[in-house]
NUDRENVO-731936 format. One record per residue (C-alpha): residue number from 0; residue in one letter; x, y, z. Coordinates in steps of 0.05 Angstrom, whole numbers, plus 32768, in hexadecimal, padded with zeros to 4 digits. Example, Ala and Ser with C-alpha at 12.3 -4.5 7.8 and 13.67 -1.06 7.14 Angstrom:
<nodes>
+-----+---+------+------+------+
!   k ! r !    X !    Y !    Z !
+-----+---+------+------+------+
!   0 ! a ! 80F6 ! 7FA6 ! 809C !
!   1 ! s ! 8111 ! 7FEB ! 808F !
+-----+---+------+------+------+
</nodes>
This chain:
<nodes>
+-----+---+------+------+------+
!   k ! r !    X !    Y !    Z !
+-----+---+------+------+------+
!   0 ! x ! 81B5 ! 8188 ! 73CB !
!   1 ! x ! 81D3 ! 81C9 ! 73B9 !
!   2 ! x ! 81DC ! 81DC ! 7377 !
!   3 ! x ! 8222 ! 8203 ! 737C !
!   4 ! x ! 8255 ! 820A ! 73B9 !
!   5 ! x ! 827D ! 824B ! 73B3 !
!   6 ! x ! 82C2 ! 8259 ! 73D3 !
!   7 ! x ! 82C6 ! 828C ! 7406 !
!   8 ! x ! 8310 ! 829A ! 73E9 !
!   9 ! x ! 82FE ! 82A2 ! 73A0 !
!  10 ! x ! 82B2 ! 82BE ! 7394 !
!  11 ! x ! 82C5 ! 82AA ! 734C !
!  12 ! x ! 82D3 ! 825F ! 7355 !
!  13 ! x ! 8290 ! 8231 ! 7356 !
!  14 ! x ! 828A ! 81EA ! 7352 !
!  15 ! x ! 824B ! 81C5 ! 7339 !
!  16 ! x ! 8234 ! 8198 ! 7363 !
!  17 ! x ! 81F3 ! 8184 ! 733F !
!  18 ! x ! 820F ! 8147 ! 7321 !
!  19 ! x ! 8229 ! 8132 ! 7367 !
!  20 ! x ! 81E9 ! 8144 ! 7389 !
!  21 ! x ! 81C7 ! 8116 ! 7351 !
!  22 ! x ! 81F7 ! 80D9 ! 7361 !
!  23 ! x ! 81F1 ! 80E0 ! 73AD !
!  24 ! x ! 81A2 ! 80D4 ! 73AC !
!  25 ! x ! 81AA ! 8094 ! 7384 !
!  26 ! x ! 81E3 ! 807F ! 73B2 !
!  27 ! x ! 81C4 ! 808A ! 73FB !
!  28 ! x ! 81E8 ! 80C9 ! 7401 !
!  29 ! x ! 8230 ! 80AB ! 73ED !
!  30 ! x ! 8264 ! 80B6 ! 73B6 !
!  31 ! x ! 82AD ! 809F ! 73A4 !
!  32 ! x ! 82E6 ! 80C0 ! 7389 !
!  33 ! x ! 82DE ! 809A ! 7346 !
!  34 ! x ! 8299 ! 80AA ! 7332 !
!  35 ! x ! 82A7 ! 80FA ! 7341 !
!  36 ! x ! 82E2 ! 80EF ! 731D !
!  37 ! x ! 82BD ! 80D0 ! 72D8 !
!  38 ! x ! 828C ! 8107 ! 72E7 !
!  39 ! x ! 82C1 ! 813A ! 72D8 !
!  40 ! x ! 82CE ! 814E ! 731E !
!  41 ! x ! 831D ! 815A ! 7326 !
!  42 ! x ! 8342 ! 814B ! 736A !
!  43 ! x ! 834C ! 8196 ! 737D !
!  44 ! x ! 8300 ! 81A7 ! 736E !
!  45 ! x ! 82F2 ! 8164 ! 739A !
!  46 ! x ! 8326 ! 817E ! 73DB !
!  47 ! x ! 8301 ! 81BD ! 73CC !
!  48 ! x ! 82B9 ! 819B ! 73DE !
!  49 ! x ! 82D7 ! 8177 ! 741D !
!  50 ! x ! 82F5 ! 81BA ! 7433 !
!  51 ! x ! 82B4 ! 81DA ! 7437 !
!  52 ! x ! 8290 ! 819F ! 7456 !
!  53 ! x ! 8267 ! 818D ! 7413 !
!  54 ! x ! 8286 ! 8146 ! 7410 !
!  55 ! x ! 8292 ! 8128 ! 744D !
!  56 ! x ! 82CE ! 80E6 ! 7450 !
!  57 ! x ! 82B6 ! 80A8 ! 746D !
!  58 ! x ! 82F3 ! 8077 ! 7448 !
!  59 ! x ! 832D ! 808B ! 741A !
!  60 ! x ! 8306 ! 80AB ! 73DC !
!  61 ! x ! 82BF ! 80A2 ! 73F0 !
!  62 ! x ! 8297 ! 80CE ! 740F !
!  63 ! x ! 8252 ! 80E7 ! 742E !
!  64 ! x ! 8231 ! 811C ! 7405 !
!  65 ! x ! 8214 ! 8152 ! 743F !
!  66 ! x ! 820D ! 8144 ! 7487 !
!  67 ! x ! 81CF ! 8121 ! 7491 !
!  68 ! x ! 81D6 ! 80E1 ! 74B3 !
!  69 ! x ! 81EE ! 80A4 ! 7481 !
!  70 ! x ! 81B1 ! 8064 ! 747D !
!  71 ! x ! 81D1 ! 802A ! 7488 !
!  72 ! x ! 81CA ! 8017 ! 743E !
!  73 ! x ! 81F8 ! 8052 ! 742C !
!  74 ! x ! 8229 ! 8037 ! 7466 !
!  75 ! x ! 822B ! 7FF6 ! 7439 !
!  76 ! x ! 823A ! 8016 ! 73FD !
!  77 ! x ! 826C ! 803F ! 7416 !
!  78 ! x ! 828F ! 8003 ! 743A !
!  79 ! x ! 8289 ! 7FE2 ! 73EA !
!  80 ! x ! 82AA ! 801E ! 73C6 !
!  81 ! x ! 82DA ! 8018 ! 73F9 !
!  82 ! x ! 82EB ! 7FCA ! 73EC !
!  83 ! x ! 82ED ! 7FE6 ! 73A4 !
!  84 ! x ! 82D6 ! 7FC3 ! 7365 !
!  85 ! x ! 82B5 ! 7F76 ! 7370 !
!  86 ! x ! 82B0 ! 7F7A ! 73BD !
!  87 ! x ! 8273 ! 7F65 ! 73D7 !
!  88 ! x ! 824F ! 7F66 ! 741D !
!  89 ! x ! 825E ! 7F1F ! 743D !
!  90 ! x ! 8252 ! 7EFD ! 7483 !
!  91 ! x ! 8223 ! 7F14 ! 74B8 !
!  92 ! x ! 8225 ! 7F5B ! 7485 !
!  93 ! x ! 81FF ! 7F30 ! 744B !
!  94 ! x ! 81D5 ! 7F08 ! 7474 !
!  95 ! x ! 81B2 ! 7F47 ! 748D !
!  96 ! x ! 81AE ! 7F64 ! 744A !
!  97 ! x ! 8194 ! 7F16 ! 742E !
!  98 ! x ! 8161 ! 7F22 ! 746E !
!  99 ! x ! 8179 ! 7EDF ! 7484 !
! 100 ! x ! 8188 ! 7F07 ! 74C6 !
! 101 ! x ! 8166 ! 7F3F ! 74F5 !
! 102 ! x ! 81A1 ! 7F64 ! 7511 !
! 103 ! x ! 81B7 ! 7FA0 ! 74E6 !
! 104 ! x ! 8209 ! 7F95 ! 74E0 !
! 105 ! x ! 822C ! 7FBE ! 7513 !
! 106 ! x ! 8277 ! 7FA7 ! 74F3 !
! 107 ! x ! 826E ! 7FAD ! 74A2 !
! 108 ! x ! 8287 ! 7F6E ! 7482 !
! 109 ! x ! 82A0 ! 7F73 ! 743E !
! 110 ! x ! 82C5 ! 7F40 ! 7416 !
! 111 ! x ! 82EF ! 7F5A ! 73DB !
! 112 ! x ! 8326 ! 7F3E ! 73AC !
! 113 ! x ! 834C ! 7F89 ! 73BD !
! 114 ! x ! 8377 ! 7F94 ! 73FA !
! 115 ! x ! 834C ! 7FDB ! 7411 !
! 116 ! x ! 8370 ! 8000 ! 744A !
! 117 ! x ! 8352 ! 7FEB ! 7492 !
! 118 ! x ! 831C ! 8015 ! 74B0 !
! 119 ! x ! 82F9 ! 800C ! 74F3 !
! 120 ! x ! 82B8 ! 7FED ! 74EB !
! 121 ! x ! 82C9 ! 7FC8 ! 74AE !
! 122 ! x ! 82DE ! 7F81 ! 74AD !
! 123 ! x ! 82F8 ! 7F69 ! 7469 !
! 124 ! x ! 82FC ! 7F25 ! 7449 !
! 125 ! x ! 832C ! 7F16 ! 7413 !
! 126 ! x ! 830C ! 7EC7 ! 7406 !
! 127 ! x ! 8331 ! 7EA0 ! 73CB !
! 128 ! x ! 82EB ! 7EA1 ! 73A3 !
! 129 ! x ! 82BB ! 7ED9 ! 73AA !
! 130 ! x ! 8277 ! 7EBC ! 739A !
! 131 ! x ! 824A ! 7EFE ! 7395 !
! 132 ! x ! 820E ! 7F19 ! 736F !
! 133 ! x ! 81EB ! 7F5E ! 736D !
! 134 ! x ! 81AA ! 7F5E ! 73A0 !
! 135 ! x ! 8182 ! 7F9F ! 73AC !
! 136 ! x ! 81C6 ! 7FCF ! 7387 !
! 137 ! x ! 81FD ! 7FAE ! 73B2 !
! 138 ! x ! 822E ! 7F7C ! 73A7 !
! 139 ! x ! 821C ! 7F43 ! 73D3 !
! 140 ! x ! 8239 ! 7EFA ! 73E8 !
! 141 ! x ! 820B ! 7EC1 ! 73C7 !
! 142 ! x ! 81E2 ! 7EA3 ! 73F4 !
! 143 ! x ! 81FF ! 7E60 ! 73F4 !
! 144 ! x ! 8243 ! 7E84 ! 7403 !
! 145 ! x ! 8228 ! 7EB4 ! 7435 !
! 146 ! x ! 8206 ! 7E7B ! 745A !
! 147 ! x ! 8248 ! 7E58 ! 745C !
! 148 ! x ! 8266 ! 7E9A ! 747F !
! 149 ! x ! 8235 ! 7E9D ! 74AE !
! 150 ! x ! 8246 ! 7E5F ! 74C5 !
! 151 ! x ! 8289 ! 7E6D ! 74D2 !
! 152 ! x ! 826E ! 7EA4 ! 7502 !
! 153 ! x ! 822C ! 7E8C ! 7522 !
! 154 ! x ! 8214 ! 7E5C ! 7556 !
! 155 ! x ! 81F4 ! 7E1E ! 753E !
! 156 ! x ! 81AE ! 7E3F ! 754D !
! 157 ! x ! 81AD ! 7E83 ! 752B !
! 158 ! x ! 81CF ! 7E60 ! 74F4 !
! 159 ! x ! 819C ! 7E31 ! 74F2 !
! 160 ! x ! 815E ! 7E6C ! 74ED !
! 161 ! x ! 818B ! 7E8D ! 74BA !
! 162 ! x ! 8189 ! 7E4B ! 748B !
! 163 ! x ! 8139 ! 7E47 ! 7496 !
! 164 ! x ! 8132 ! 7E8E ! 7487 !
! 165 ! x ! 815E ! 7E80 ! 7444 !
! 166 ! x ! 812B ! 7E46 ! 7436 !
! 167 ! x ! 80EE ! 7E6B ! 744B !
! 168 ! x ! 80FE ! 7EA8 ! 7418 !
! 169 ! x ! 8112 ! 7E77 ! 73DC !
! 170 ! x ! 8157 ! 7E81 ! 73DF !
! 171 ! x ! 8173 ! 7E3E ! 73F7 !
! 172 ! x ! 8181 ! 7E00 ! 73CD !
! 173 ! x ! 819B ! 7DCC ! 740D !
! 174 ! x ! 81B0 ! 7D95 ! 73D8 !
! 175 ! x ! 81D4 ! 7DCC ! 73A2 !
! 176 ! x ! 81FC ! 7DE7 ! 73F5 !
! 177 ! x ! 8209 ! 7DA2 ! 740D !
! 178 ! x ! 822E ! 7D99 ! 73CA !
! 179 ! x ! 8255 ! 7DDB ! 73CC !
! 180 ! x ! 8273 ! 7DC9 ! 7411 !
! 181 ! x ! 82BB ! 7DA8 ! 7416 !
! 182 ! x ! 82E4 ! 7D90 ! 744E !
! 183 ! x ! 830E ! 7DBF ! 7477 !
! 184 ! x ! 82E2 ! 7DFC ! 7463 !
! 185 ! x ! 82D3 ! 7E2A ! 7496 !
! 186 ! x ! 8290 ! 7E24 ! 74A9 !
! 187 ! x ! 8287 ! 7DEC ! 747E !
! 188 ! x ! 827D ! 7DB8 ! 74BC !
! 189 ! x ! 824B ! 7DE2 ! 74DE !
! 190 ! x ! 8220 ! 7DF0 ! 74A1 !
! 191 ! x ! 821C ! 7DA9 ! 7494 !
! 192 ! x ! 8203 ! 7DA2 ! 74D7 !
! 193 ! x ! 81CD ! 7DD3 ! 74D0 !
! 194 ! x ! 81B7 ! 7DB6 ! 7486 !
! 195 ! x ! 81B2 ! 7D73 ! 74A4 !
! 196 ! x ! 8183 ! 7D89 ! 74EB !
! 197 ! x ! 8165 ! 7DBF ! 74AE !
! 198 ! x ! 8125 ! 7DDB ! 74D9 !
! 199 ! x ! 80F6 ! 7E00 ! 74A4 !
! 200 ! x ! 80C1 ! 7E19 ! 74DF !
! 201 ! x ! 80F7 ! 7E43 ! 74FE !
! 202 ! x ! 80F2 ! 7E77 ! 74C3 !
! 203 ! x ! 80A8 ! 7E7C ! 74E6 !
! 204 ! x ! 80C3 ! 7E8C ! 7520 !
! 205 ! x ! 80BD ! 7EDA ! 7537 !
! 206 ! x ! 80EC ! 7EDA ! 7570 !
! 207 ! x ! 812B ! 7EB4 ! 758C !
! 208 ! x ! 80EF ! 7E9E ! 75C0 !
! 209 ! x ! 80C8 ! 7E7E ! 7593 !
! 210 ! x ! 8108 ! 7E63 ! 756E !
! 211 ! x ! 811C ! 7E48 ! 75B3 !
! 212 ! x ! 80D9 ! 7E26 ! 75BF !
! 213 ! x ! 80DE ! 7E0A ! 7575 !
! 214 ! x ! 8128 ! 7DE8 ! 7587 !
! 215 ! x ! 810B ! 7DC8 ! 75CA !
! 216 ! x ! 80CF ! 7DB0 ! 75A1 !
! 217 ! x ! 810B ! 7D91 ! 757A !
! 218 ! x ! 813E ! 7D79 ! 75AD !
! 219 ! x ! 8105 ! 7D52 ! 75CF !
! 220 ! x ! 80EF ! 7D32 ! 7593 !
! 221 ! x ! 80AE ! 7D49 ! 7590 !
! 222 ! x ! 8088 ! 7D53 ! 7553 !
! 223 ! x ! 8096 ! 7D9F ! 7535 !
! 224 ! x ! 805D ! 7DD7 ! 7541 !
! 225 ! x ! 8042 ! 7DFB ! 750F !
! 226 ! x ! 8058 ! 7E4B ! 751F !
! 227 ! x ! 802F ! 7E8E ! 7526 !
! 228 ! x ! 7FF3 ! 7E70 ! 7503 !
! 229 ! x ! 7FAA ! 7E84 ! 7506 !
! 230 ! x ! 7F76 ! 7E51 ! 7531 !
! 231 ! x ! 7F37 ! 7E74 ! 7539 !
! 232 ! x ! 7F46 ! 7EB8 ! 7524 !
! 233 ! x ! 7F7F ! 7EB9 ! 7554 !
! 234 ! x ! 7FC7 ! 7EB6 ! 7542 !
! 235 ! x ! 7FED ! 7E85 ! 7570 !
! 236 ! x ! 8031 ! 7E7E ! 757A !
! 237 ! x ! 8031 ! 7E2F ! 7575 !
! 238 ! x ! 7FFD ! 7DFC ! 755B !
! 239 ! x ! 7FF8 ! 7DB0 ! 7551 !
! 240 ! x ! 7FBB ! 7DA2 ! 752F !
! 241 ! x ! 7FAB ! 7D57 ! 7538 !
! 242 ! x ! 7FA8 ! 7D62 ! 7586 !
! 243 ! x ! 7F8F ! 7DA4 ! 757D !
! 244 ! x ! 7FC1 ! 7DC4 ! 75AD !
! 245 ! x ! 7FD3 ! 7E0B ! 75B3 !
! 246 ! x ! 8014 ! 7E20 ! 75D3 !
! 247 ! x ! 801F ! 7E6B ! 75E2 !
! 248 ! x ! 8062 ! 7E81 ! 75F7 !
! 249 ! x ! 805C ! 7EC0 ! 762D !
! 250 ! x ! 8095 ! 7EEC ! 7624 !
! 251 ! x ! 809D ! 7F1F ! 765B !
! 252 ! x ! 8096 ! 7F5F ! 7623 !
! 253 ! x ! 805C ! 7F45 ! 7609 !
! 254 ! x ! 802E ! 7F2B ! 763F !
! 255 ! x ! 8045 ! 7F4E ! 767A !
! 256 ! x ! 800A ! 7F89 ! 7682 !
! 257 ! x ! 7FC5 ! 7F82 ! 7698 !
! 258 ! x ! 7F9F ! 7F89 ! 7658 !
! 259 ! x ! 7FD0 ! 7F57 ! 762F !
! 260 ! x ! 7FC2 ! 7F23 ! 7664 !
! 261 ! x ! 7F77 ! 7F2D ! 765E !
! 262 ! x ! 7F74 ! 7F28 ! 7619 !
! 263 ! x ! 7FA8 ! 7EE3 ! 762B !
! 264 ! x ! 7F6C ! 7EC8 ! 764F !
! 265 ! x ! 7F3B ! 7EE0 ! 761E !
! 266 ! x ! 7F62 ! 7EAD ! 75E6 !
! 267 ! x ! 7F64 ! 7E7A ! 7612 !
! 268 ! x ! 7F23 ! 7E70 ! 7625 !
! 269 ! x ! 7F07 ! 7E7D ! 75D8 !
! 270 ! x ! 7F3C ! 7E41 ! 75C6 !
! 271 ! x ! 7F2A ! 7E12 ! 75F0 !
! 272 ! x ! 7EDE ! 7E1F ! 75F5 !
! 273 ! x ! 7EE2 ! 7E12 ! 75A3 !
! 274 ! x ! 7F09 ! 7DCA ! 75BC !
! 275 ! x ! 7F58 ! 7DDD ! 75B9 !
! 276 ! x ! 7F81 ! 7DD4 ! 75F4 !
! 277 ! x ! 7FB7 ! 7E0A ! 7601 !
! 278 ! x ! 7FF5 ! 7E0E ! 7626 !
! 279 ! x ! 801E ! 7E49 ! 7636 !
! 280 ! x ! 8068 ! 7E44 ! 764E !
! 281 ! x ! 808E ! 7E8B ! 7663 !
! 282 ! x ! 80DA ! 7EA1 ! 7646 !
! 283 ! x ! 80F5 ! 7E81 ! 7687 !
! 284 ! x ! 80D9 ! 7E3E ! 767C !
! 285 ! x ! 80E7 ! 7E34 ! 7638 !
! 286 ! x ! 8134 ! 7E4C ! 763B !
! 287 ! x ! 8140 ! 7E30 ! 7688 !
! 288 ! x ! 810F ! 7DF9 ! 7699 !
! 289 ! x ! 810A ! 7DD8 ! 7655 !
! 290 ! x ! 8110 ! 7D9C ! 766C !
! 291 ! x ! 80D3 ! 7D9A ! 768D !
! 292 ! x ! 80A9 ! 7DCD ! 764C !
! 293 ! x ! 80BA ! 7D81 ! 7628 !
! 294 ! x ! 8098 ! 7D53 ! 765A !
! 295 ! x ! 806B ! 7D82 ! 7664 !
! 296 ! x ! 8058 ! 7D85 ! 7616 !
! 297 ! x ! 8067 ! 7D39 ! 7606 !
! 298 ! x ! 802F ! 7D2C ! 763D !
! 299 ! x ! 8002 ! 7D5E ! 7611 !
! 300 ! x ! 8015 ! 7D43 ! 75D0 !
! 301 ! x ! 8016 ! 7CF5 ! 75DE !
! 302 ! x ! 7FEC ! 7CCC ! 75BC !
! 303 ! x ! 7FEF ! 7C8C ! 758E !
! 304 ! x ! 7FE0 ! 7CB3 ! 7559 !
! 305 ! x ! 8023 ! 7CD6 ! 7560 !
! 306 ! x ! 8064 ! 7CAA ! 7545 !
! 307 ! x ! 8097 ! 7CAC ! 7571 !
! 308 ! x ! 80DB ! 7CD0 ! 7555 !
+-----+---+------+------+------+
</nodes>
């Protein structure tokens, strides 16, 4: 950051900008108005820095410090100083930052007791009760609340994955949410739901393929796999120990060049030389002939030993 930015009109006016160089590299490379303000920074001396390009405006009083490109964590904050004081990421925005999620938000969702100006980009929530804490520096929706969000937004199925990824990381108490929900809230029915059909092994789950293969095990009342676990050194995708059965799902990415297919065969002929039996099913079967991946497994699976569901 540069120490001093000089006027061309007036050799003899110079602005610090030390202290705002300072603030920027705690903040991702963002300020607002406010804190330049306390910092001693009047208005003209600010209009002065976005005049010569030093402070560039990305919402009413906050700003990028320089012109390298903004992380998305200093796209957040700059969303929050925005929603001003209390606002909080919320929706599909906290479930990313929770990691409950994958998909880096493309429309910032902020909820805020304040009535900020709207911006492109930026979708703001002004909910009754803002339920939020402070995870990694940024105001964030609770969990239980965010969860509750999400499932005003998401299918059944990605809501689902984002409930066992809650569980998986600690952060889910199912009896303390099933109490929290009431009638008539939004999202409130379909969280339920998803509590109720609560599938930990999805959290396991690497891919919506292996999440897919994980709901047909499900829907066809089979028992549940374990998921990417380790049988003889290798890591398989899904395993039932008491029949010893490997299943490996063959996505197209993954298995579709000559020397992935080899090493396939190499696998499969270690596993069941050492006494497991494995099946593979393709992307295709498992998400347009499931149906027949169920008989196909129940005839693999069956055995007294296994209690009907």
């Amino acid at each position: 950051m540069p120490q001093a930015w000089r006027s061309r009109n007036d050799s003899r006016y110079s602005i610090s900008t030390a202290a705002i160089g300072a603030l920027a590299q705690r903040q991702w490379g963002v300020v607002a108005l406010a804190q330049l303000i306390a910092r001693g920074y009047n208005r003209m001396a600010v209009s002065r820095l976005i005049q010569r390009g030093y402070l560039v405006r990305l919402y009413p009083a906050v700003y990028a410090v320089g012109h390298e490109p903004l992380r998305i964590e200093g796209r957040l904050l700059a969303a929050l100083f925005h929603a001003g004081d209390g606002a909080a990421l919320s929706h599909t925005t906290a479930s990313w930052w929770w990691r409950l999620t994958t998909s880096p938000p493309t429309t910032i969702h902020i909820s805020t007791p304040h009535r900020p100006s709207s911006v492109g980009g930026l979708a703001i929530h002004r909910p009754r009760q803002l339920e939020a804490v402070t995870e990694r520096r940024l105001g964030v929706t609770t969990v239980d609340r965010t969860l509750l969000d999400l499932a005003s937004m998401l299918e059944t199925k990605p809501l689902r994955k984002a409930l066992a990824e809650a569980d998986h990381r600690k952060l889910l108490d199912p009896l303390t949410l099933t109490a929290q929900l009431r009638s008539g809230q939004p999202g409130g029915r379909a969280l339920r739901n998803a509590l109720e059909h609560h599938l930990p092994e999805l959290a396991d789950a690497d891919n919506d393929f292996e999440a897919e293969f994980l709901f047909l095990v499900e829907s066809a009342g089979l028992p549940i796999p374990e998921v990417n676990v380790y049988v003889e050194g290798f890591k398989v995708d899904a395993f039932w120990r008491e029949p010893r059965l490997v299943v490996e799902l063959d996505g197209h990415a993954a298995h579709a060049n000559p020397v992935a297919n080899e090493n396939d065969r190499r696998r499969e002929l270690i596993l069941r030389r050492t006494g497991y039996r494995v099946c593979r099913y393709t992307w295709q079967q498992v998400f347009r002939q499931a149906n027949m991946v169920a008989v196909d497994l129940r005839a693999q699976l069956w055995s007294p030993r296994w209690p009907s569901r």
